[in-house]
C-alpha positions in Angstrom: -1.9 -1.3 3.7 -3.2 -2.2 0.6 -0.4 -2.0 -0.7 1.1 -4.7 1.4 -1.8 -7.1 0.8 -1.4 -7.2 -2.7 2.3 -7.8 -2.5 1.5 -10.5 0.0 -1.2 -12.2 -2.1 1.4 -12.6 -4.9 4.1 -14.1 -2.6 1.7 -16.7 -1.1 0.5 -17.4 -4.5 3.9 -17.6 -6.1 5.1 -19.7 -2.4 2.1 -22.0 -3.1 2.6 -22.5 -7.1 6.5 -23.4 -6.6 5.6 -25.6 -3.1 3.4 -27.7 -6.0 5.8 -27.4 -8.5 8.8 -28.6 -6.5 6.9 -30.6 -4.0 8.1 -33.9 -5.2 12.0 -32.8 -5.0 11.7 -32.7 -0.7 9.4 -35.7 -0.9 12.3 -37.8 1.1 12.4 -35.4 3.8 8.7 -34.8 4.7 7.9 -37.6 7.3 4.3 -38.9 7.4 3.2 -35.8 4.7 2.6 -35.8 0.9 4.5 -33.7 -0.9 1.0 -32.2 -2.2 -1.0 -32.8 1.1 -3.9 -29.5 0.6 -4.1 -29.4 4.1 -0.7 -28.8 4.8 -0.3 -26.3 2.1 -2.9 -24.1 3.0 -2.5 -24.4 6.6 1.6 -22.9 5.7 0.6 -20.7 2.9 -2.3 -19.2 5.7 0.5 -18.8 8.4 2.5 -17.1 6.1 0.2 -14.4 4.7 -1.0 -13.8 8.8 2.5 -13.1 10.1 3.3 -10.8 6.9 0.1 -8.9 7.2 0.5 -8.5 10.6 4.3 -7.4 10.3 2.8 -4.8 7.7 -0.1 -3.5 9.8 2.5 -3.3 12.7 4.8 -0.9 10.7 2.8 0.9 9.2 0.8 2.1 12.7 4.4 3.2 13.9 4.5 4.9 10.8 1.5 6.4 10.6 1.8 7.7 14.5 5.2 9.8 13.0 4.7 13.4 12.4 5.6 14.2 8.6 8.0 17.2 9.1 10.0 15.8 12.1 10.4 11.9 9.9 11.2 15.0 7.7 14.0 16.4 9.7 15.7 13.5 10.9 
């Protein structure tokens, strides 16, 4: 799991970094939103990070509930 958090941590902050970068590019097809609006920014670099910790957690409990020699076998 720990794993899985630190390759999340760099995606978000690589995600975040570019969304800055490149921000002003979309500007014409964000209605009512700055292209640099924090709020925004943290509220979809948040969302992400949640769903892919969550998607990690959830497969790695499935994994973890596999006995070794029968994943093994298979």
């Amino acid at each position: 799991m720990g794993e899985s958090i630190l390759v999340v941590a760099m995606g978000v902050g690589a995600g975040l970094v570019a969304a800055l970068l490149l921000g002003g590019f979309l500007e014409t097809l964000l209605f009512e939103v700055a292209p640099h609006d924090p709020t925004s920014v943290i509220v979809a670099g948040a969302a992400a990070a949640a769903i892919a910790l969550l998607s990690s957690f959830v497969t790695a409990r499935s994994a973890a509930r596999i006995d070794p020699l029968v994943a093994l076998r298979d």
